[in-house]
PDB file of N, CA, C and O in Angstrom:
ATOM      1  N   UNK A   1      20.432  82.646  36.880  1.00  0.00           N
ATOM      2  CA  UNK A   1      19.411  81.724  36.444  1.00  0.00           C
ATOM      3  C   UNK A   1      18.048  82.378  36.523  1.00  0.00           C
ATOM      4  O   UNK A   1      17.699  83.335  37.214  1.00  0.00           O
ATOM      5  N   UNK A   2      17.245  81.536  35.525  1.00  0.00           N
ATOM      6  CA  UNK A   2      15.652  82.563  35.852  1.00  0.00           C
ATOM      7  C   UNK A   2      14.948  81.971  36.853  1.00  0.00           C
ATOM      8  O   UNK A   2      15.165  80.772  37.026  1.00  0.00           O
ATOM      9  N   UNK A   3      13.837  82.738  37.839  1.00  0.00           N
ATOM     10  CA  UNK A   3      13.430  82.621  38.663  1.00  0.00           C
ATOM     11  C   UNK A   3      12.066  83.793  38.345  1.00  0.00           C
ATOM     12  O   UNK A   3      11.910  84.991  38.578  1.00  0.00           O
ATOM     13  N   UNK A   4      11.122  82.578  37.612  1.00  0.00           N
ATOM     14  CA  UNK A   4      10.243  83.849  37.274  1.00  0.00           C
ATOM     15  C   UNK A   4       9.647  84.375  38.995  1.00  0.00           C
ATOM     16  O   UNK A   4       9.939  83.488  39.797  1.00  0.00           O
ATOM     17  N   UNK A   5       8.947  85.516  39.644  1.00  0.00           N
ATOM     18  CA  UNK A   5       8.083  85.329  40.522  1.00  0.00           C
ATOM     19  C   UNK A   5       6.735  85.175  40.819  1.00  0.00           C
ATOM     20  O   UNK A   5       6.210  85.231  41.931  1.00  0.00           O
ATOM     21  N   UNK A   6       6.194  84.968  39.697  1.00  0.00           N
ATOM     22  CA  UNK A   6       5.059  84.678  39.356  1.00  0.00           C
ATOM     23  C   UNK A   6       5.245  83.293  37.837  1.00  0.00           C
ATOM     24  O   UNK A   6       5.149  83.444  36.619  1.00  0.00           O
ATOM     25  N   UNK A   7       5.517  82.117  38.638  1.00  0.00           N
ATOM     26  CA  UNK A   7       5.692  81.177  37.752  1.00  0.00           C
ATOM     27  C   UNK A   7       4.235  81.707  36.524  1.00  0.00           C
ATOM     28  O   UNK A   7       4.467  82.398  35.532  1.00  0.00           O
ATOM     29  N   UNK A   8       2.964  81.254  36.854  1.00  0.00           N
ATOM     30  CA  UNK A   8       1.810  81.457  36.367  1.00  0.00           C
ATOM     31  C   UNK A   8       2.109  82.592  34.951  1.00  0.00           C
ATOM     32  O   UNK A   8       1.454  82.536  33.911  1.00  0.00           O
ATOM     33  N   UNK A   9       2.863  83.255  35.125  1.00  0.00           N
ATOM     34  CA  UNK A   9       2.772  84.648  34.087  1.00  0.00           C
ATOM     35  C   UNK A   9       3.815  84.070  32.862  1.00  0.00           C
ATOM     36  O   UNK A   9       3.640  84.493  31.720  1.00  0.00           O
ATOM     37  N   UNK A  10       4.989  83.015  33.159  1.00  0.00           N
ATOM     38  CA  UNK A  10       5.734  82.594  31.847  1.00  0.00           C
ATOM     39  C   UNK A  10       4.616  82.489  30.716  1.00  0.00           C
ATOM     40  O   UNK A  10       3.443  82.166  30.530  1.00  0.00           O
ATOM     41  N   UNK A  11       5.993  83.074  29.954  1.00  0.00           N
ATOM     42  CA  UNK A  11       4.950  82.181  28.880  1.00  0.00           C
ATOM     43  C   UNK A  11       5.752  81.003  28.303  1.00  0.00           C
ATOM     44  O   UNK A  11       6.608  80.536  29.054  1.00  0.00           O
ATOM     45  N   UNK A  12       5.587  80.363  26.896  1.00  0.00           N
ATOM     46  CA  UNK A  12       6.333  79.382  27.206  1.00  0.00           C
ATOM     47  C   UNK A  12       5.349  77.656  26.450  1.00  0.00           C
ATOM     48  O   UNK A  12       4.426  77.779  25.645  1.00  0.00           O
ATOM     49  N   UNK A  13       5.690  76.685  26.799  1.00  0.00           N
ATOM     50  CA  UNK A  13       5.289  75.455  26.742  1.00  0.00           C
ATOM     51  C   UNK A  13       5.198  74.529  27.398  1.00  0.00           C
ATOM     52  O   UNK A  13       6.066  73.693  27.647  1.00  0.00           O
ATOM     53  N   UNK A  14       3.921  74.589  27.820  1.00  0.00           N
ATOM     54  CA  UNK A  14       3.617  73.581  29.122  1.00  0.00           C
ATOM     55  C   UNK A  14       4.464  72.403  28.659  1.00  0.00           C
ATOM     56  O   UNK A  14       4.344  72.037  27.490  1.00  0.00           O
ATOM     57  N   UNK A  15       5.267  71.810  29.434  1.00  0.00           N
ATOM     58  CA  UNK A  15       5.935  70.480  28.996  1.00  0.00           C
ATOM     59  C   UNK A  15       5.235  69.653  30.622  1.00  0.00           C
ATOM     60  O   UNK A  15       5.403  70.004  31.789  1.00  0.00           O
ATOM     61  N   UNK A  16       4.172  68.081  29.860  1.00  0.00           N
ATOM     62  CA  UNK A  16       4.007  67.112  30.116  1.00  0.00           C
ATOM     63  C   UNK A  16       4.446  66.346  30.821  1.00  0.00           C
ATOM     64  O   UNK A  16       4.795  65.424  30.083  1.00  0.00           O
ATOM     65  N   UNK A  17       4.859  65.896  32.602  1.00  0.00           N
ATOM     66  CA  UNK A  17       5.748  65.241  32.542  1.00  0.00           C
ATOM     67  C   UNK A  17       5.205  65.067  33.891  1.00  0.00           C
ATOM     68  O   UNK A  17       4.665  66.063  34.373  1.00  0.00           O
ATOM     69  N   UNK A  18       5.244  63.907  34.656  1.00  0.00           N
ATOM     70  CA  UNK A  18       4.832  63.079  35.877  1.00  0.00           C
ATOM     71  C   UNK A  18       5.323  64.010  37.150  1.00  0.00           C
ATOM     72  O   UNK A  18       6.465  64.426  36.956  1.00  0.00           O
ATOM     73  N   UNK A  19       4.835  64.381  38.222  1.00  0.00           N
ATOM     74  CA  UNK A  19       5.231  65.264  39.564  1.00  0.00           C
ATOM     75  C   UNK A  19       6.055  64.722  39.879  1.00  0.00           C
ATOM     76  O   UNK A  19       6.833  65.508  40.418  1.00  0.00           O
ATOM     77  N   UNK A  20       6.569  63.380  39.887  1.00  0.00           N
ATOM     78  CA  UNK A  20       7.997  62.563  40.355  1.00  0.00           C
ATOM     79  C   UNK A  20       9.355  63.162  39.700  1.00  0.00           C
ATOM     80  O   UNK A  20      10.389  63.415  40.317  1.00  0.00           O
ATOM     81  N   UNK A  21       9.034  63.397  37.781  1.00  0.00           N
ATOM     82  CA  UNK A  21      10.060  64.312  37.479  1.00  0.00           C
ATOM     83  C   UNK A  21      10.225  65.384  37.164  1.00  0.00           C
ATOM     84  O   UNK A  21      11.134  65.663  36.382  1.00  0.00           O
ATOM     85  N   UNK A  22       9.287  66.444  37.744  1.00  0.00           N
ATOM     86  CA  UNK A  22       8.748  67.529  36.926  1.00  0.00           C
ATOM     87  C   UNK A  22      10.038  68.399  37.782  1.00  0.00           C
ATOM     88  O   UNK A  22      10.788  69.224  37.261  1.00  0.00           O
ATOM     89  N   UNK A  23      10.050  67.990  39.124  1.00  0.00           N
ATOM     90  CA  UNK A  23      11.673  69.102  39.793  1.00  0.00           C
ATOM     91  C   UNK A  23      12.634  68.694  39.248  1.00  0.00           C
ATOM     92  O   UNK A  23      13.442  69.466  38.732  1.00  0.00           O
ATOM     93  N   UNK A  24      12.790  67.271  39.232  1.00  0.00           N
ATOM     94  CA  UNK A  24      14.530  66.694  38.781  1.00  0.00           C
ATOM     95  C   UNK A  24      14.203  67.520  37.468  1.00  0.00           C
ATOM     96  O   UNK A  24      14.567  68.654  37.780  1.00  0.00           O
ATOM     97  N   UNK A  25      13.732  67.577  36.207  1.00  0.00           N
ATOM     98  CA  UNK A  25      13.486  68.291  34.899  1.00  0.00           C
ATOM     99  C   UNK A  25      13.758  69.495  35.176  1.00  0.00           C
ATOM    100  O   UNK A  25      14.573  69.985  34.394  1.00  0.00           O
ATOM    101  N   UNK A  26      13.250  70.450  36.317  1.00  0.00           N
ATOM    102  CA  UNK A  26      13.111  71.795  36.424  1.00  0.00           C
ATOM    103  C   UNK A  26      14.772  72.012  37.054  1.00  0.00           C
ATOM    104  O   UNK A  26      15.498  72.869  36.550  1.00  0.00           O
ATOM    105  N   UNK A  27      15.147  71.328  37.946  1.00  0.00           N
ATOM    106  CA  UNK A  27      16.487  72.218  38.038  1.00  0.00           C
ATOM    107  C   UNK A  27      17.663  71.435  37.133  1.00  0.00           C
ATOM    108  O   UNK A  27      18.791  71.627  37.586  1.00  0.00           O
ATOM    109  N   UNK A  28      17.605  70.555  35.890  1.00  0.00           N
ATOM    110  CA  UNK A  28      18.116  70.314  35.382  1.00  0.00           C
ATOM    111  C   UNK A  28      18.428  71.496  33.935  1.00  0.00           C
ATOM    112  O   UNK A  28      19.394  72.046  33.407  1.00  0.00           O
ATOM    113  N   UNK A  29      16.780  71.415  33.743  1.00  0.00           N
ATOM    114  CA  UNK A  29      16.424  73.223  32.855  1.00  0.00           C
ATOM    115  C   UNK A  29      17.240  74.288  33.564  1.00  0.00           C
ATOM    116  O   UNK A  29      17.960  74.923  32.793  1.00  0.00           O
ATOM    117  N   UNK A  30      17.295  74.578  34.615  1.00  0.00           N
ATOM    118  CA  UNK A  30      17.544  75.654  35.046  1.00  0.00           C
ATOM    119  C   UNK A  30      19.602  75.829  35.152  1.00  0.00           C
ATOM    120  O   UNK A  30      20.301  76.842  35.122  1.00  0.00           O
ATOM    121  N   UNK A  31      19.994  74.291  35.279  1.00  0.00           N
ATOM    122  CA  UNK A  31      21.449  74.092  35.156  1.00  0.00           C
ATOM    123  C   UNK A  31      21.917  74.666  33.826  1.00  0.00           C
ATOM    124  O   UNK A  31      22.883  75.412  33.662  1.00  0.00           O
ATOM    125  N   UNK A  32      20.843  74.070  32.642  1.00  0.00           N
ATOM    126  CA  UNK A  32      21.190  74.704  31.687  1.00  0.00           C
ATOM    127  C   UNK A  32      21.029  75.950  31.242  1.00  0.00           C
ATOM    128  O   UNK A  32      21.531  76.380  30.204  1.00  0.00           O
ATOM    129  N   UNK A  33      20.364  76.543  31.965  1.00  0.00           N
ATOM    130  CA  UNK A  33      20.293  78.249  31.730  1.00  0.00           C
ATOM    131  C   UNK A  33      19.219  78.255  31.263  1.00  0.00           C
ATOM    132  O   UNK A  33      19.178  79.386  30.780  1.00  0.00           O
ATOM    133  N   UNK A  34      17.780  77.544  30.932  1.00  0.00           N
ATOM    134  CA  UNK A  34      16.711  77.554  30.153  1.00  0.00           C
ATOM    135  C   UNK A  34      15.517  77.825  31.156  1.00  0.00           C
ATOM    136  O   UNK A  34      15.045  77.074  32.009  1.00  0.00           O
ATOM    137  N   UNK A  35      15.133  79.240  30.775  1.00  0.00           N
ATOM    138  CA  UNK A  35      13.555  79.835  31.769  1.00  0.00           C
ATOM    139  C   UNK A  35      12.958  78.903  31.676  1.00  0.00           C
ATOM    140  O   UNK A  35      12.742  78.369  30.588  1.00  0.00           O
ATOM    141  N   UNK A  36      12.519  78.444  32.829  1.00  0.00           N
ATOM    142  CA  UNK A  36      11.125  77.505  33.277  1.00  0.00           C
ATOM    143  C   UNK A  36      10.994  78.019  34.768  1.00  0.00           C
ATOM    144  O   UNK A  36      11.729  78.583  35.578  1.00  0.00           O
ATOM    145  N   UNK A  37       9.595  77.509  34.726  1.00  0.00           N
ATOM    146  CA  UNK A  37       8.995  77.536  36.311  1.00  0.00           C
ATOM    147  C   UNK A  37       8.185  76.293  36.708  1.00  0.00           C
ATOM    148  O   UNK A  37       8.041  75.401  35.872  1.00  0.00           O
ATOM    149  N   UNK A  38       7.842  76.219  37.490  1.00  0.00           N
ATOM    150  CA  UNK A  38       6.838  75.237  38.203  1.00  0.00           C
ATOM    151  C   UNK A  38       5.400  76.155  38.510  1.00  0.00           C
ATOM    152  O   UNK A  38       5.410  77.250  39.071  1.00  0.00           O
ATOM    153  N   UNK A  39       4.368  75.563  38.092  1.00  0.00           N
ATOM    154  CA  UNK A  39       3.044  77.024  37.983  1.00  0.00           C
ATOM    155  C   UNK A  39       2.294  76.153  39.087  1.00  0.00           C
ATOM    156  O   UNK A  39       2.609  74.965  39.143  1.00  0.00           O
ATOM    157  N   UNK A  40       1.381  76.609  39.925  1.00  0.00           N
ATOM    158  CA  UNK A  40       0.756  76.131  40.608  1.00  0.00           C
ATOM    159  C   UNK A  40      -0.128  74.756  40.305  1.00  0.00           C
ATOM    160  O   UNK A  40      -0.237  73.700  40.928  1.00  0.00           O
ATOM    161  N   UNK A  41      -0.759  75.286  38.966  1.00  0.00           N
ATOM    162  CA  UNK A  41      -1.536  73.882  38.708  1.00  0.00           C
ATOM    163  C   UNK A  41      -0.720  72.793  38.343  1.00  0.00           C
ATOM    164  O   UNK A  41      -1.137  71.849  37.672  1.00  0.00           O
ATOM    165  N   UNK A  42       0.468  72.901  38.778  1.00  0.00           N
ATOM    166  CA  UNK A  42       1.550  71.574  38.567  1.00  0.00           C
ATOM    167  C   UNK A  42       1.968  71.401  36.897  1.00  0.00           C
ATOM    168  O   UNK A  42       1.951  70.328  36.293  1.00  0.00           O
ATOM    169  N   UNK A  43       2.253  72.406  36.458  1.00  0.00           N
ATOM    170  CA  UNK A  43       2.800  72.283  35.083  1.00  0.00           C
ATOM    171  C   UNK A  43       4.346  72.665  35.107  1.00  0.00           C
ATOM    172  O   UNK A  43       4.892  73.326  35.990  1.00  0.00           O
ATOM    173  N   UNK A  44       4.852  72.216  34.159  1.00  0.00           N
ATOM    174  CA  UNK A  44       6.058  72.748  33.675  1.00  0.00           C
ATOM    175  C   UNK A  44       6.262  73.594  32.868  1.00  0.00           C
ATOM    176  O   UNK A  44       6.385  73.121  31.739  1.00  0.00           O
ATOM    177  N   UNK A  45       6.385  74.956  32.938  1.00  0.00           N
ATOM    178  CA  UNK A  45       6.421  75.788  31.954  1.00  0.00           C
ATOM    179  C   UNK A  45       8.276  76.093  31.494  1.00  0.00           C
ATOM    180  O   UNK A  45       9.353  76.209  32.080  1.00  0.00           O
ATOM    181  N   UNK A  46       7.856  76.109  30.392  1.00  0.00           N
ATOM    182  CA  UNK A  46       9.348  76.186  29.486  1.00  0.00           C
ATOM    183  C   UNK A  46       9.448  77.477  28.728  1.00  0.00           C
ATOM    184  O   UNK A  46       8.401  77.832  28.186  1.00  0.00           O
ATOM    185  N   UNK A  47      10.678  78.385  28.555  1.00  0.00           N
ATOM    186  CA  UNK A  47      10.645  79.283  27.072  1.00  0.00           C
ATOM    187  C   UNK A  47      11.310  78.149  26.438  1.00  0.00           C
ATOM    188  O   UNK A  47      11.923  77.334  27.128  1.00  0.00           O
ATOM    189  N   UNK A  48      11.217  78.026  24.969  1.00  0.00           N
ATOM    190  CA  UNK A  48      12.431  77.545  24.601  1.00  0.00           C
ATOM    191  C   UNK A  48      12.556  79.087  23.276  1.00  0.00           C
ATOM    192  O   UNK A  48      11.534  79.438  22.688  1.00  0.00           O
ATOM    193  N   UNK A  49      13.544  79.607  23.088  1.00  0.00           N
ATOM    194  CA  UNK A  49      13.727  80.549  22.140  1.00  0.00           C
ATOM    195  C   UNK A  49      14.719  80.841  20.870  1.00  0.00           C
ATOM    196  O   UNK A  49      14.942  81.819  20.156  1.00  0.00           O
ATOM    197  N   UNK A  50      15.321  79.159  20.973  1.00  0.00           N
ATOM    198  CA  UNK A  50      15.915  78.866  19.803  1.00  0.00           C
ATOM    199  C   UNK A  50      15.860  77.833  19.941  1.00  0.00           C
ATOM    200  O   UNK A  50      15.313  77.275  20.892  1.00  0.00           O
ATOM    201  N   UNK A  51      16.716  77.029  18.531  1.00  0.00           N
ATOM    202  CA  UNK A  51      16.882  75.728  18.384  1.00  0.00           C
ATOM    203  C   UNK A  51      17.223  74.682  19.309  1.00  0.00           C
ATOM    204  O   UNK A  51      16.579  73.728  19.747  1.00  0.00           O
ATOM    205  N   UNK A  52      18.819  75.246  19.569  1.00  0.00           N
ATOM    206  CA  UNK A  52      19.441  74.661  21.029  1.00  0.00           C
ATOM    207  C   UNK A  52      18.618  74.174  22.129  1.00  0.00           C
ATOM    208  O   UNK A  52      18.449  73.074  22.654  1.00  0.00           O
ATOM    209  N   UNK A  53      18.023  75.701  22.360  1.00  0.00           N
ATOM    210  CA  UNK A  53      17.160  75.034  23.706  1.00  0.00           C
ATOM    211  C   UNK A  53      16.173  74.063  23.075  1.00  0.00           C
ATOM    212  O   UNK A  53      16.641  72.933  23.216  1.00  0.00           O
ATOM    213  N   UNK A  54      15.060  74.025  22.468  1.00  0.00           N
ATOM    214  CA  UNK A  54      14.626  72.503  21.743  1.00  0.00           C
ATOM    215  C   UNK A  54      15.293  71.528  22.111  1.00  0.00           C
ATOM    216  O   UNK A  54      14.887  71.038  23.165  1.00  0.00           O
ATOM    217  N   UNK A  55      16.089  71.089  21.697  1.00  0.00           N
ATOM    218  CA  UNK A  55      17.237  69.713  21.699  1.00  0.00           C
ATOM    219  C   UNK A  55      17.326  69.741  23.110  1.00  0.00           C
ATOM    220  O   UNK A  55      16.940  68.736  23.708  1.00  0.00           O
ATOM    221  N   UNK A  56      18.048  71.338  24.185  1.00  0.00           N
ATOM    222  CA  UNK A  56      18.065  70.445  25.405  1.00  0.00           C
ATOM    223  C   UNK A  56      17.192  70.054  25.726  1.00  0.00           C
ATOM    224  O   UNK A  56      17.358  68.863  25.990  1.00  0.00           O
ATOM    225  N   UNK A  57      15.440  70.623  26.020  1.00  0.00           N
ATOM    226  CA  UNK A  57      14.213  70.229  26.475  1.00  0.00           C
ATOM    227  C   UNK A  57      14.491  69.160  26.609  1.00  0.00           C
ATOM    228  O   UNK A  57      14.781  68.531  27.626  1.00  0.00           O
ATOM    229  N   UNK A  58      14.400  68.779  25.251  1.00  0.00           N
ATOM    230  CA  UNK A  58      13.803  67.426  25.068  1.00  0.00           C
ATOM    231  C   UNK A  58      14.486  66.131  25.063  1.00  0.00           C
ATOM    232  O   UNK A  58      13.960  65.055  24.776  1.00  0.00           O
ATOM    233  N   UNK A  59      16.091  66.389  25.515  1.00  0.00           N
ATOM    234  CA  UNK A  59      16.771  65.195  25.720  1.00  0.00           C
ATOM    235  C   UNK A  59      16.951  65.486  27.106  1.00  0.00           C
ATOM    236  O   UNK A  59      17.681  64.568  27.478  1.00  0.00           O
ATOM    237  N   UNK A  60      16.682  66.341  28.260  1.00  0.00           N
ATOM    238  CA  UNK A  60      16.234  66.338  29.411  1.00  0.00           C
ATOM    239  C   UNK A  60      15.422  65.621  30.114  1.00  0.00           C
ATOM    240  O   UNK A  60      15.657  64.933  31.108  1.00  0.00           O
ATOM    241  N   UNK A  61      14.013  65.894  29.303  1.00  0.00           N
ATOM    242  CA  UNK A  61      12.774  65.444  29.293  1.00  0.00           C
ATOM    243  C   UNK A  61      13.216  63.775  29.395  1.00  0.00           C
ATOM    244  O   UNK A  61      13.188  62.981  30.335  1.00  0.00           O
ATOM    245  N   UNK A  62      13.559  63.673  28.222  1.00  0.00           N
ATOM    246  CA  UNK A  62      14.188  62.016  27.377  1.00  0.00           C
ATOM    247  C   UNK A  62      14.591  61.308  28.521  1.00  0.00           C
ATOM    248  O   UNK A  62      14.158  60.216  28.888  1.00  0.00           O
ATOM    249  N   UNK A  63      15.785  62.271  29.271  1.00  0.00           N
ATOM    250  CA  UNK A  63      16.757  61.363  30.245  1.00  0.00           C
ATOM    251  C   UNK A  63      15.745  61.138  31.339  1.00  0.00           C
ATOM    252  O   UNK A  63      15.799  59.921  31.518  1.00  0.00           O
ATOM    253  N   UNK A  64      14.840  61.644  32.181  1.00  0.00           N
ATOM    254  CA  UNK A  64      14.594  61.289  32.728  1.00  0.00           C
ATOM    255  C   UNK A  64      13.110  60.835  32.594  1.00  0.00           C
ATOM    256  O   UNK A  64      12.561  60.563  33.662  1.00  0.00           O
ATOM    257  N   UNK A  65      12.448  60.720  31.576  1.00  0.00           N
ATOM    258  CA  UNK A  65      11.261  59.674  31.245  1.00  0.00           C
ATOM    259  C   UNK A  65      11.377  58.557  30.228  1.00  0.00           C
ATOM    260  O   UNK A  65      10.466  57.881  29.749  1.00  0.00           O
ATOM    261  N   UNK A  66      12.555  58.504  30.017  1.00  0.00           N
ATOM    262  CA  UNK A  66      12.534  57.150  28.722  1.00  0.00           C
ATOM    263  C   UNK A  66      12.522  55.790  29.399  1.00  0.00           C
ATOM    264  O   UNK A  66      12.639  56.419  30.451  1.00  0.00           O
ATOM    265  N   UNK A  67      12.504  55.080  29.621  1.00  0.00           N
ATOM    266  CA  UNK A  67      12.783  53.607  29.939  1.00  0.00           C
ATOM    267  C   UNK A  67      13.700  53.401  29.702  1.00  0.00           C
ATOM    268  O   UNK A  67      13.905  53.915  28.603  1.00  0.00           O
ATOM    269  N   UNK A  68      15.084  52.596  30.264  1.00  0.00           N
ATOM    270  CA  UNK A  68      16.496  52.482  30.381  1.00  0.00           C
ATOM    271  C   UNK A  68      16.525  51.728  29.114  1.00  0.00           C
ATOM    272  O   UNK A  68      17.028  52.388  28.204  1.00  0.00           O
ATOM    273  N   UNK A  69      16.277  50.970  28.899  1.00  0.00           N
ATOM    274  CA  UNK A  69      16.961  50.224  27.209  1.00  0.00           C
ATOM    275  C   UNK A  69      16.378  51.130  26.114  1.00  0.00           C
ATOM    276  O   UNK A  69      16.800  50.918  24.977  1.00  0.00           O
ATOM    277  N   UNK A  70      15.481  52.100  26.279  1.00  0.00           N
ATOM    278  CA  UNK A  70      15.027  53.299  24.924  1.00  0.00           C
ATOM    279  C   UNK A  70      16.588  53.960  24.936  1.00  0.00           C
ATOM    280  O   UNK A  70      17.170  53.919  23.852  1.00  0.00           O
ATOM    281  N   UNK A  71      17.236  54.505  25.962  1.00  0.00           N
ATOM    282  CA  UNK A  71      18.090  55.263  26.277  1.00  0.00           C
ATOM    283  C   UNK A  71      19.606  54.445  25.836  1.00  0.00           C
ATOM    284  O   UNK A  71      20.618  54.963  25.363  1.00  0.00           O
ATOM    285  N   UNK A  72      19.371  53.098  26.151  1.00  0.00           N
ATOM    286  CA  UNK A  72      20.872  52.519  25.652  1.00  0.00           C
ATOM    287  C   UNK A  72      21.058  52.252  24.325  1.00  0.00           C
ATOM    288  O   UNK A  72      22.051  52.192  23.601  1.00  0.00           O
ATOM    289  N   UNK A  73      19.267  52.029  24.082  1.00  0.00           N
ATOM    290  CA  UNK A  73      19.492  51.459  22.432  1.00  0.00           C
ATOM    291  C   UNK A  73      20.053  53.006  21.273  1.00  0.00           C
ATOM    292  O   UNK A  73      20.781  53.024  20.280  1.00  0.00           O
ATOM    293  N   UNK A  74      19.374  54.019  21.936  1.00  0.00           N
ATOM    294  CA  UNK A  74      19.498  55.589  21.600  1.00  0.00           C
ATOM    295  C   UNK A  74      21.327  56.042  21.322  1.00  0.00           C
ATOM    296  O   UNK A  74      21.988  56.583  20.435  1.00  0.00           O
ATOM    297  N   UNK A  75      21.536  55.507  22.509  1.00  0.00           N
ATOM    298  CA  UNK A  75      23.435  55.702  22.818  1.00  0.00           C
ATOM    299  C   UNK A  75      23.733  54.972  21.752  1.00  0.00           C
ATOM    300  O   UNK A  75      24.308  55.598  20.862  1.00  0.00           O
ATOM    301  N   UNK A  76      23.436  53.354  21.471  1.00  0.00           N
ATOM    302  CA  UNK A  76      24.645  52.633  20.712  1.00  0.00           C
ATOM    303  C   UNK A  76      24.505  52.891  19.735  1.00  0.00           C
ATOM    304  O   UNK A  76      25.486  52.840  18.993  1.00  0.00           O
ATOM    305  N   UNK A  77      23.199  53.312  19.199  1.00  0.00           N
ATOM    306  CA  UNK A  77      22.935  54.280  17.962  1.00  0.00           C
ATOM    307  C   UNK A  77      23.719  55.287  17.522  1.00  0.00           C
ATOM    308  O   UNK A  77      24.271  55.373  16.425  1.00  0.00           O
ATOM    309  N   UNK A  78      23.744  56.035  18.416  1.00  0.00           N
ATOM    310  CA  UNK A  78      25.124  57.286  18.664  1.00  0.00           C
ATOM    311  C   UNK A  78      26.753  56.771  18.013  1.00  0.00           C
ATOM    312  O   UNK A  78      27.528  57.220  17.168  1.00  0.00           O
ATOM    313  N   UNK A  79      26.732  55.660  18.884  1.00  0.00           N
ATOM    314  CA  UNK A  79      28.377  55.190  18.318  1.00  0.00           C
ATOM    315  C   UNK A  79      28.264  54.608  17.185  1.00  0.00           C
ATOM    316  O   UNK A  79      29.439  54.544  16.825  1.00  0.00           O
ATOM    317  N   UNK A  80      27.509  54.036  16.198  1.00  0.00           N
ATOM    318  CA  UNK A  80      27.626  53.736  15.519  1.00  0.00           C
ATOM    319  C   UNK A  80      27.336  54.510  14.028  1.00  0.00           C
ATOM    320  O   UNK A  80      27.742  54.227  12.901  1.00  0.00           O
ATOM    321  N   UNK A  81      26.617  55.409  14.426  1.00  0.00           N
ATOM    322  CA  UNK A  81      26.574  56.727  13.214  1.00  0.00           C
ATOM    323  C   UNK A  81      28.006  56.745  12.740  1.00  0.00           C
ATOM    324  O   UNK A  81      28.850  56.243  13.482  1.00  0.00           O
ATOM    325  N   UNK A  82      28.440  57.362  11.376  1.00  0.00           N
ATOM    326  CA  UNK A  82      29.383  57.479  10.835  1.00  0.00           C
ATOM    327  C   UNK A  82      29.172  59.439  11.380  1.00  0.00           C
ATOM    328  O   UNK A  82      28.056  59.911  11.597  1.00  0.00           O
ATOM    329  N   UNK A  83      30.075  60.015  11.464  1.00  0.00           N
ATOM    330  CA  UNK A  83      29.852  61.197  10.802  1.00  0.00           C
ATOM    331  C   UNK A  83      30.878  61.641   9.457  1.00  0.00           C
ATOM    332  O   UNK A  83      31.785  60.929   9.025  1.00  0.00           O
ATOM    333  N   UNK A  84      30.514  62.908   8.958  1.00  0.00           N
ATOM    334  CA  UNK A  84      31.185  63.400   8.056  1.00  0.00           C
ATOM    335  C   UNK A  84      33.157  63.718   8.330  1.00  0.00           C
ATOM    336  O   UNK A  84      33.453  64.146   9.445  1.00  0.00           O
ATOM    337  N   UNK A  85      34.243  63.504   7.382  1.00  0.00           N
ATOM    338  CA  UNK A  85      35.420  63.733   7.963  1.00  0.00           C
ATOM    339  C   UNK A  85      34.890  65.408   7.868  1.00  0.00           C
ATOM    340  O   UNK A  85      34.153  65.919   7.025  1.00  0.00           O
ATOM    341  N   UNK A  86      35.553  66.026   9.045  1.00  0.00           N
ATOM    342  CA  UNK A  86      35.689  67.067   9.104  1.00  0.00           C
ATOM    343  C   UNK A  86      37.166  67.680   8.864  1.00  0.00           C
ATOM    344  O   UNK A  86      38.170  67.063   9.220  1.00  0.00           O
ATOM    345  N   UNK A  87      37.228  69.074   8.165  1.00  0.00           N
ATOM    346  CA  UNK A  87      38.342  69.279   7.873  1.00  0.00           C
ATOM    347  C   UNK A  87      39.102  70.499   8.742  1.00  0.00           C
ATOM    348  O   UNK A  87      39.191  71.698   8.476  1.00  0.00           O
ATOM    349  N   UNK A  88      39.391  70.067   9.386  1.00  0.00           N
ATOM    350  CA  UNK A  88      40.207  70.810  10.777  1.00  0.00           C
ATOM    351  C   UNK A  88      41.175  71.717  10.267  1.00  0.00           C
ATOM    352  O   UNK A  88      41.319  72.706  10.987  1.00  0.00           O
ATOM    353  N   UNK A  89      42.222  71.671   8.759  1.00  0.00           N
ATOM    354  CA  UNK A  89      42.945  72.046   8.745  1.00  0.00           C
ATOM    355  C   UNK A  89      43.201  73.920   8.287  1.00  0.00           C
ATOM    356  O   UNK A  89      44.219  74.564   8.036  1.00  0.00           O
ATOM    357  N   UNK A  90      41.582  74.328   8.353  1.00  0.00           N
ATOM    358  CA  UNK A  90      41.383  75.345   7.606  1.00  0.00           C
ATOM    359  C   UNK A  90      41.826  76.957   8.920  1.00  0.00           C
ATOM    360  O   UNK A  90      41.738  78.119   8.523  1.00  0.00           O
TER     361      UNK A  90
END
């Protein structure tokens, strides 16, 4: 996992987010394998360096700053999407 030693030197995208969840966020980032640090002036610094990581950020971020019915209404949304048949048989 990354462990910058000089959080301050990432580079990266400060990601926004309250001191209550800025650790639960940071070792949740870090479960997923995604460089971040905690910088002194209390930021969250992020790489993100592809797409993937994008999406996790930010449904990280999501899980733990949304308000519980943003998050359920989000899910039943989920089940109710159709997706495309996919063709398995190839």
């Amino acid at each position: 996992m990354f462990q910058s030693p000089n959080p301050n030197a990432l580079t990266g995208y400060a990601v926004e987010v309250s001191l209550g969840d800025r650790w639960r966020i940071y070792f949740r980032l870090q479960e997923l394998m995604i460089p971040c640090a905690c910088a002194r002036d209390g930021s969250l610094r992020v790489e993100v360096n592809h797409g993937i990581a994008a999406i996790l950020v930010r449904s990280t971020v999501q899980q733990f700053t949304a308000p519980r019915q943003d998050l359920v209404n989000w899910l039943e949304r989920c089940w109710y999407t159709e997706c495309p048949t996919a063709s398995w048989d190839s």
